[in-house]
Phi, psi and omega in degrees: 000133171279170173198120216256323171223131200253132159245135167255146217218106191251096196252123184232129179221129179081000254232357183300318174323340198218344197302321186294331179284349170267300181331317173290352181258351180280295197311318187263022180263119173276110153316143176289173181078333179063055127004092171307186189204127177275095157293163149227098162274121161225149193248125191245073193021062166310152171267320173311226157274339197346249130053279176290354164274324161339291203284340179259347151316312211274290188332308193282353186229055176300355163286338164314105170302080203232130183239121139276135173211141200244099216281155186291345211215161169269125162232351169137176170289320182319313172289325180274327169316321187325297203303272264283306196296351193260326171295324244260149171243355188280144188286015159194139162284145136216169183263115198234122151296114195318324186274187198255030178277315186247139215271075194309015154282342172270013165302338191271030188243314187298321197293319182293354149292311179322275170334335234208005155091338155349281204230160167227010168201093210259094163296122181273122168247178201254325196243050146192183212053181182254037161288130163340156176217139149309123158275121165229275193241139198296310181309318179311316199279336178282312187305301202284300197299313188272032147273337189269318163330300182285347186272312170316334194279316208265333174289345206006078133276158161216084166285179179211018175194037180324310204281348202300106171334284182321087159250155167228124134248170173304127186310330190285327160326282205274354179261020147271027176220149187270147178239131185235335169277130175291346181260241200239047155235033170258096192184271156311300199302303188320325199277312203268006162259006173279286182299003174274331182301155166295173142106291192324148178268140181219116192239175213194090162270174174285119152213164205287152152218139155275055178322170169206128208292173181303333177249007125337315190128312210310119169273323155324099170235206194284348171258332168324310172306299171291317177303342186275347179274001182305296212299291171340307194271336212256329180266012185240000000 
């Protein structure tokens, strides 16, 4: 199969201090393959500048491929990745979060199973490999494994990052599952209907992470966590 274009697929709220610096970082990444690149930003009614750091990126960088779309109302990250992955033309997805914990010089690292005929769904995970990690928070770090613990038992999967921003798949994948959550509980509902497919391939890379503390901007607390164990158990 050729694959010809990557949509990054960007869901952002509140996010104007930093959205232009993932754009500048996107923008100098050469894909393998020489992969053209879709950006999407959907904007989930932000209060802040987003919206207008958006609009004054795009006037400057008009060589850029950048579709904004804004949704009227706040619905979550979830919804908006919905919009985003419902939008995407490119023959392989990924998922880039607006702020700067995770790094678009490592899409190729996700990307080379694909290419190379592998995988047809590729996690970047935070707890493996030799790549940087930020140390932050301990507790955060007990939640995700045993969030990723409970979803591997229903999935028999042996993810080690279930929770991980970085998913990329083949577009015609995921965007043949009903996606229904709206916060942060697309995380859990993708994964554990991703493992229904036949067939399917799912692979697991190494990647860097730049977490960023609660006064930073980090939005994820402690009620995300019991809907994501809901979720596990409510898609399985």
């Amino acid at each position: 199969m050729t694959f010809k274009k990557l949509s990054i697929i960007i869901p952002a709220y509140n996010e104007g201090p930093t959205i232009h610096f993932i754009l500048e970082k996107i923008d100098s990444v050469i894909l393998l393959g020489n992969l053209e690149k879709e950006i999407i930003v959907v904007d989930d009614c932000s209060s802040d500048q987003t919206v207008d750091r958006l609009n004054d990126y795009m006037k400057k960088h008009p060589d850029q491929t950048i579709q904004l779309i804004q949704h009227p109302k706040n619905q979550g990250k979830g919804a908006a990745l919905h919009t985003g992955i419902k939008q995407a033309t490119g023959d392989i997805l990924v998922i880039q979060d607006a702020d700067l914990e995770y790094d678009p010089n490592e899409f190729n690292i996700l990307l080379k199973p694909i290419l190379d005929g592998f995988a047809d769904v590729v996690y970047g995970s935070r707890f493996i490999g030799g790549k940087p990690h930020r140390i932050l928070f301990f507790w955060h770090s007990i939640g995700n494994k045993i969030l990723t613990f409970l979803s591997n038992a229903l999935t028999n999967l042996n993810l080690t990052d279930m929770e991980t921003c970085y998913k990329m798949f083949r577009t015609d994948v995921i965007q043949s599952i009903d996606l229904q959550e709206k916060r942060f509980g697309f995380e859990p509902e993708v994964t554990a209907k991703i493992a229904k497919i036949k067939g399917v391939r799912i692979y697991e890379v190494g990647i860097s992470y730049f977490g960023r503390t609660f006064e930073e901007g980090k939005k994820i607390g402690w009620k995300d966590g019991f809907r994501a164990i809901y979720c596990i158990l409510k898609y399985h």
